[in-house]
N, C-alpha and C positions, 0 to 999 in steps of 0.2 A: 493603295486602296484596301482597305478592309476585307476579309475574305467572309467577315462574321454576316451572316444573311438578317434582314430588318425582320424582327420580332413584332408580334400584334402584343396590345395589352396580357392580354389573358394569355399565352404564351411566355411574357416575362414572369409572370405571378407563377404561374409553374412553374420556372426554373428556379425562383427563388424559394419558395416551399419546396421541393424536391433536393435541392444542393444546400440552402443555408441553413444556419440554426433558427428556430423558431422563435428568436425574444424580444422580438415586435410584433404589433400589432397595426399593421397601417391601413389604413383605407385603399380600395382596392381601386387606387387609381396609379399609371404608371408614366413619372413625368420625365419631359426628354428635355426639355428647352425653359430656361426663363431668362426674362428683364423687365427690371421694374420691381411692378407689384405684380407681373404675370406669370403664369407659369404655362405650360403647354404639354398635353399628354399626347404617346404615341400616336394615336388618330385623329392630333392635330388642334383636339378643343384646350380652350383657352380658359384657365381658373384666373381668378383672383387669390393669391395666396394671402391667407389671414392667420396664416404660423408663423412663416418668416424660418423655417428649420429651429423652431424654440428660441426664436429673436438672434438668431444667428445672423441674419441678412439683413441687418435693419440698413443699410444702404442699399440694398435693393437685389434682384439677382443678377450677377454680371454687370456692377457698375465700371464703365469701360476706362476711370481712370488705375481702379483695383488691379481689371484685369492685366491693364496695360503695367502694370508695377509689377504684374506676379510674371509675365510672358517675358519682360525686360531680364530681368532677375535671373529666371530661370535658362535663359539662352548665354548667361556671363556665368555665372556660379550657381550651386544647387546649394553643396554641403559640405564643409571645412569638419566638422564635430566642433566640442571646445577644445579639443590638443590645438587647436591654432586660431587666431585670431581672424575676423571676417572686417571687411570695410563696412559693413551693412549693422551690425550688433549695435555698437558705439553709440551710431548717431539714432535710432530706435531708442534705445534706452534713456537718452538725453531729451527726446521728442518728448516721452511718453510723463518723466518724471516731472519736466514743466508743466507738461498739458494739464496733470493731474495733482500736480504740487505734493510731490514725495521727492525724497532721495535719493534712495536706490530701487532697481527695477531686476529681478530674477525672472528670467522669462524660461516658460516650458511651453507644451503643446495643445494638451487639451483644458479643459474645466477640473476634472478630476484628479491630473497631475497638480494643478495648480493649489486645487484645497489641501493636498497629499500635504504640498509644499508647506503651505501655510501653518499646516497642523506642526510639521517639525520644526520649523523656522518657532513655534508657538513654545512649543518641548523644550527647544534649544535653551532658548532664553531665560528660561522659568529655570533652568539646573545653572545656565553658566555666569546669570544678571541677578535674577529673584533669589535665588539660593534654597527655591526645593531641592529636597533629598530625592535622588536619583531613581527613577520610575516612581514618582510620586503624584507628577505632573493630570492638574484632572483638565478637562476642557469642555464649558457648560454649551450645551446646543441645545437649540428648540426642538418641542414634539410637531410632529408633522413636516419636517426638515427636507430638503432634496440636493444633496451637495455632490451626488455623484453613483457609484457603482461598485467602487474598488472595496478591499475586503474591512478595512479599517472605516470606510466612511457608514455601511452599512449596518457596521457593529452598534452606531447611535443612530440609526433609522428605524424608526417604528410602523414602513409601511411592511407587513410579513409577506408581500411577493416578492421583496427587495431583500430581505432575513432569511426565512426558512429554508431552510437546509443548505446553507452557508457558513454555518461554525466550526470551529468556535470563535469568536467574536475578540475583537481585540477592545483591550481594555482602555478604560482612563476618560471615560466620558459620564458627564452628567446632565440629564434631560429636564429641562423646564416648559412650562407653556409659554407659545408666543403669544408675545405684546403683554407679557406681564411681569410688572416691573420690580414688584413685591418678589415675586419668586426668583427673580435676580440675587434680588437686594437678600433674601434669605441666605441664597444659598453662599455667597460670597463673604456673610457675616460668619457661618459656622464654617466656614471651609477654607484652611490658608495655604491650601495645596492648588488653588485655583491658576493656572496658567492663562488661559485666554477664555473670552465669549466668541462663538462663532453663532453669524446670526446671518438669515440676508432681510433686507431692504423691505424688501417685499415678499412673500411666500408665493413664488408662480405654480410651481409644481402641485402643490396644496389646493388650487383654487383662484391664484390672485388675490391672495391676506392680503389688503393693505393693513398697517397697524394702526394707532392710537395716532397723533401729529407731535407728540412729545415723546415717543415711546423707546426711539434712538437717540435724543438727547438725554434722556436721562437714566440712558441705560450705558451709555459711553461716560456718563460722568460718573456711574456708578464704581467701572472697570477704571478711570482713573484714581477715585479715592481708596477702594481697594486695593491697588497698581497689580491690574491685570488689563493683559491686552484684546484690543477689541476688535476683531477682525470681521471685516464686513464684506461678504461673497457678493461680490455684484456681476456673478457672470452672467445671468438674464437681464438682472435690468441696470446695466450697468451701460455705458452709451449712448446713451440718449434716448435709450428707449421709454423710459417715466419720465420726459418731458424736461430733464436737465440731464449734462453729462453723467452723473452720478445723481444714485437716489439718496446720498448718503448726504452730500455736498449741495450748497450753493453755487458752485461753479459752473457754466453754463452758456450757452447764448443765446440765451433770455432776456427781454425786458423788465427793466426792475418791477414794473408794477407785476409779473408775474413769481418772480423769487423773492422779492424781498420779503417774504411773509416766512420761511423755511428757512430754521436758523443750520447752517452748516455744520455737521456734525462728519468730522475728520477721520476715517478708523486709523488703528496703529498699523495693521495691515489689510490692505484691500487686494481682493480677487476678482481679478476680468479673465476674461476667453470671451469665445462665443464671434459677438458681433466686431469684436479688438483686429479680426481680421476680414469685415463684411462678409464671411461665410467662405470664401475664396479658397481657402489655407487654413491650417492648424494652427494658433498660436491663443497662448495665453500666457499672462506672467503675475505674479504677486511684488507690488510696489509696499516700500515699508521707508522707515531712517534709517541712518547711518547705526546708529544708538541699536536698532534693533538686529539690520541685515547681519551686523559684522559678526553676529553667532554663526554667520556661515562661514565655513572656511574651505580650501583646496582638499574635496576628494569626498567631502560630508552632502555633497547633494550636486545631481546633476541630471545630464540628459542627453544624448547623442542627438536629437533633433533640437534640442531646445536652443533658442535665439542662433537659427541659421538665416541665413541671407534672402532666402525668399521671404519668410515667416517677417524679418525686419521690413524689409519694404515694403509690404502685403501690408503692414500694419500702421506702418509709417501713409499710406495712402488711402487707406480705408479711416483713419482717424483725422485725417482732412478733408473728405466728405463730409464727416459729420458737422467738421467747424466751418467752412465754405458756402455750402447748402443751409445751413442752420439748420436742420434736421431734431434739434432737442425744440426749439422753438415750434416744428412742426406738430412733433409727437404733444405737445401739452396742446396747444390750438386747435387741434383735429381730436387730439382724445376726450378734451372738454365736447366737441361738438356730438361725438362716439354716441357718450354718456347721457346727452342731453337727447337725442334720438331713439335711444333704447329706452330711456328711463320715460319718454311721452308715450311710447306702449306696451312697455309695464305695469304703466298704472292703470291699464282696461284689459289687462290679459290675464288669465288663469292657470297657462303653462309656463310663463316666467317667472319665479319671485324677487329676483333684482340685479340688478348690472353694477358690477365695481370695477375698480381700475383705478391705476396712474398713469397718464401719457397717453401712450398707444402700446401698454399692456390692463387688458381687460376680462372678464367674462362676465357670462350670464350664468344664473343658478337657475335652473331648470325645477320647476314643483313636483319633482317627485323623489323618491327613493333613491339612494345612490346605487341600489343593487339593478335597480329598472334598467332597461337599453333604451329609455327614450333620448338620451346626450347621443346617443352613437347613431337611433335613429336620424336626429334631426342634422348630423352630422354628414350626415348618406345624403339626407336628401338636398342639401348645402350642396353638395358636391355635384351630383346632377342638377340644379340651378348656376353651376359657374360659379363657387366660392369654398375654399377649402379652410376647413378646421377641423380641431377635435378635440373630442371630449378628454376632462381630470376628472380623479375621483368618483367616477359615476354621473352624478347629474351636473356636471359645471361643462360648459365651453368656453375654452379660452381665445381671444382675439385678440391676433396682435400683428396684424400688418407691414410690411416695412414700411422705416420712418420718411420714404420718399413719394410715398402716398400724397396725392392732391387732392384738394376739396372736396372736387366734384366725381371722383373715384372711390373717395370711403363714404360720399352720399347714396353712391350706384354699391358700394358693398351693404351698407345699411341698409337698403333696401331690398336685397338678394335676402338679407338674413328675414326681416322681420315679415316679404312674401311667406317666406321656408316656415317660418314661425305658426304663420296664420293657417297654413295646412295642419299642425298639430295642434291649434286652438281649441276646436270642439273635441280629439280624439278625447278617449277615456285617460286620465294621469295612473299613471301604472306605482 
């Protein structure tokens, strides 16, 4: 038994201000327990979680066939490295690349390793396939982007909390606006130093951008006729969480009369994490061809955690939830409902301006200023009603539930939010 004595809320918050680094910002609730869609803080009350740990958990929290894969795992084998082979890697990798319809499958740990990856897998090919001249290699990214933390990803992030005073900046990137297809199309015409586009799906970190409905098909056929490659970060919403397995793809467990309208738009390289392991475990990997992987070779890229034996099965079991449950079927079903609920009082309110989304990733833009605290206001006061989110950007909420949400549970969340709402109805908009 534990010798550590039970902590109150406020008691953990002090420890954590007092001993860690300060580069969050969480709301000040401290949670010990979830399942489901629930979570449960030290003195027992009960949220509705509507983050999902940044759609990490879209199976749920502690879904027991996960667990039961990650406790299995871990009581036979932890961690082999790659100096030796695992029983667990193999059939992960062969899971993943049908599920997903690729080739080959480079698995690492978190989101940030994996764009890391993708970036040089990007490099690689552009020197030893395209036949750029060596460090010439550029890689076009959108403004307002969110791919990670690390010092290279940074270097083409335009938000300056994420920049300043983090240089010097590592080169070879070139910035465009997203969902414009024009400025693609420019910059690929004057530029034949172009290696890859890295783009995502959806812009969550931003706000929840959805783009244009044509704006990755023709931005992938652009990177074809130019032959650059097109690399699509689906670590948020990639899972099921916009309502198909992938936001990029047709592929799914959907009803045609729900996809058939979304033409499949394939990347050269795709980046999952996040929910690839239902929150459970560390894992993420980038799936590509044969034609592209094989620029990797022994000693030029790796990882002492990456595709170990727990992280294989963790993953291998958390992606059979998704296709089991039907859970991409969930998230478009419920998030069309989301929409349709938010958007009937919207149209009589004066503190919301509008609700977007795909699936069951969404938010509300708040009518005020992004400098205002009313997003972080209405955020607090979400939290003392029993439902948990938070604020981007300033005035956006984002909502995004796990995709194991019922009906009649994001009807009882939707109505936690738009109660919370109607308290800052009259205030003054700041």
């Amino acid at each position: 038994m534990s010798s550590i004595p039970p902590l109150t809320s406020k008691e953990a918050i002090a420890l954590e201000q007092h001993y860690g680094a300060d580069n969050y910002h969480p709301l000040p609730v401290v949670l010990e327990r979830g399942e489901g869609v629930f979570v449960w803080d030290l003195e027992g009350k009960r949220y509705y979680d509507f983050l999902s740990a940044y759609s990490a958990v879209n199976q749920g929290h502690c879904h027991p066939k996960i667990i039961d894969a990650l406790v299995t795992q871990a009581k036979t084998l932890t961690l082999t490295s790659r100096a030796f082979h695992n029983d667990a890697l193999g059939q992960f990798e062969k899971y993943a690349c049908q599920r997903f319809g690729f080739e080959k499958l480079l698995p690492m740990n978190t989101g940030a390793e994996a764009v890391e990856t993708a970036l040089k897998i990007a490099r690689k090919w552009a020197y030893d396939v395209k036949g750029i001249s060596e460090n010439k290699a550029e890689i076009i990214v959108c403004v307002n982007n969110f791919h990670g933390r690390t010092t290279s990803i940074i270097s083409f992030s335009n938000d300056p909390v994420a920049r300043t005073n983090f240089g010097p900046y590592t080169e070879g990137f070139l910035s465009i606006p997203y969902d414009d297809v024009q400025a693609l199309e420019t910059v690929l015409k004057h530029n034949t130093n172009v290696a890859a586009f890295l783009v995502e799906p959806i812009q969550g970190e931003a706000g929840v951008y959805v783009p244009s409905p044509d704006y990755l098909q023709k931005a992938k056929a652009l990177c074809e006729f130019y032959n650059v490659l097109f690399i699509a970060d689906e670590i948020q919403t990639g899972i099921a969480r916009t309502g198909r397995l992938l936001a990029t793809c047709g592929r799914c467990e959907c009803t045609d009369n729900i996809c058939n309208n979304t033409p499949e738009v394939k990347p050269d390289i795709l980046i999952l994490g996040k929910a690839l392991s239902g929150g459970a475990y560390p894992v993420s990997a980038v799936l590509s061809s044969h034609a592209i992987m094989k620029v990797i070779t022994p000693g030029s890229h790796g990882s002492t955690f990456g595709g170990n034996p727990i992280a294989a099965r963790v993953a291998i079991a958390a992606l059979d939830v998704v296709k089991h449950e039907k859970l991409a079927l969930n998230a478009e079903v419920l998030g069309q409902l989301f929409r349709e609920k938010l958007n009937a009082y919207i149209s009589k309110s004066k503190q919301v301006a509008l609700v977007r989304g795909k699936g069951l990733l969404n938010a509300i833009v708040i009518n005020s200023s992004p400098e205002s605290r009313t997003a972080l206001d209405i955020c607090l006061a979400l939290k003392d009603n029993g439902l948990l989110a938070k604020p981007t950007h300033g005035n956006i909420i984002r909502f995004a539930p796990p995709l194991v949400i019922t009906r009649s549970q994001l009807l009882e969340g939707v109505s936690i939010i738009i109660r919370t709402l109607d308290i800052f109805e009259n205030k003054r908009i700041e």
